[in-house]
C-alpha positions in Angstrom: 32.4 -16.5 -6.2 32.4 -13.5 -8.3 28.9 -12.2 -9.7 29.1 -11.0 -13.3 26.8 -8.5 -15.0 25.6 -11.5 -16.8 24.3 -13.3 -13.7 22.7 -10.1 -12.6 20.8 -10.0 -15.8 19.9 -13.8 -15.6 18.3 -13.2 -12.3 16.6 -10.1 -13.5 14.9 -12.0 -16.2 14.0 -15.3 -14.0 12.6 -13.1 -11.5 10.7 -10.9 -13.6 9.1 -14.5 -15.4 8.4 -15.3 -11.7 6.8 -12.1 -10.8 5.5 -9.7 -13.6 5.3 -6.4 -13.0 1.3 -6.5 -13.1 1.3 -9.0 -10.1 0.3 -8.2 -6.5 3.8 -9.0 -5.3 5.9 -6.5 -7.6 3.2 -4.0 -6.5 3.4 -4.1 -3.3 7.5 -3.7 -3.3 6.4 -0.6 -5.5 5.2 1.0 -2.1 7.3 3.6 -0.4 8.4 2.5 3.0 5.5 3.8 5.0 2.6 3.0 2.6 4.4 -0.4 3.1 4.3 -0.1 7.1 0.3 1.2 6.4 -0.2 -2.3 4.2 1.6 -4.5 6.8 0.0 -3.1 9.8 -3.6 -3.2 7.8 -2.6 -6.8 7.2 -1.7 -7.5 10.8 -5.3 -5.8 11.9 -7.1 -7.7 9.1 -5.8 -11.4 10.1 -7.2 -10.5 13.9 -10.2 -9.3 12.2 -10.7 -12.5 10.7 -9.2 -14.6 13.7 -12.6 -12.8 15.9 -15.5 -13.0 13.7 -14.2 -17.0 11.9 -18.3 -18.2 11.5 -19.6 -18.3 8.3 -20.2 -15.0 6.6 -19.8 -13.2 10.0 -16.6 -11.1 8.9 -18.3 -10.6 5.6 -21.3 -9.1 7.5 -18.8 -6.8 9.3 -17.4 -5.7 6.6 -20.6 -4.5 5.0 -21.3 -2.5 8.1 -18.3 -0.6 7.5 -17.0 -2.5 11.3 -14.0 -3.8 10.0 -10.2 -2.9 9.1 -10.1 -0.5 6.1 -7.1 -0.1 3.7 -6.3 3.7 2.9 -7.8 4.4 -1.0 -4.0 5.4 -2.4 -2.6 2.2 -1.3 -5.9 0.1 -2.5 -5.7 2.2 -5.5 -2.2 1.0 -6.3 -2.2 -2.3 -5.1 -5.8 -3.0 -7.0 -6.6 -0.6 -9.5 -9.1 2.3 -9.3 -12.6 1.0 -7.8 -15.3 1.0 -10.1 -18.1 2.1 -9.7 -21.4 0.5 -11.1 -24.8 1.9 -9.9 -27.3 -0.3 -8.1 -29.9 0.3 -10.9 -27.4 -0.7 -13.9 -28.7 -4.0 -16.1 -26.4 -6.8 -16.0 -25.4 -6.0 -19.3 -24.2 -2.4 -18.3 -22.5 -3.3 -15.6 -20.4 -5.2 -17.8 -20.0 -2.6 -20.5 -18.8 -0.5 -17.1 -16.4 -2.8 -16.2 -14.8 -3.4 -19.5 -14.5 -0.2 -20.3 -12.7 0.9 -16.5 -10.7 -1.8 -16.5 -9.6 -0.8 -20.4 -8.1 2.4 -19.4 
């Protein structure tokens, strides 16, 4: 069975409907081959993370304590978005106004 150019553009459109640019999938096939490796083997080390420390807020604890697998910043910065950063002393309602306005840019 032959594939025409039509079919290809077909496909193209379903699978863009299926997974936007903006989702976490299409980003991560954005990665080059070894930020990819990097995710995957964060990935890998993160499940076995998880799999060790399953009680109830026990990962979560490690995590806080910096004890835990960490994802390099470019790779979280393209899979996520830049990290913003909201002081500890912000009011509720400028933390929001920080938000917004980051995640406007």
């Amino acid at each position: 069975m032959r594939v025409t150019e039509r079919d290809k553009r077909r496909l193209d459109a379903i699978t863009t409907a299926i997974k936007p640019r903006t989702s976490l999938a299409a980003r991560i096939e954005s990665l080059t081959e070894t930020q990819r490796a990097a995710y995957e083997h964060w990935r890998q080390r993160q499940s076995e993370f998880l799999r060790q420390h399953p009680g109830d807020g026990e990962a979560y604890a490690w995590h806080l304590n910096g004890r835990a697998p960490r994802l390099s910043e470019r790779i979280k910065s393209i899979l996520f978005g830049a990290v913003v950063h909201i002081p500890s002393e912000a009011t509720e309602q400028d933390a929001a106004t920080t938000w917004t306005e980051a995640k406007e840019k």
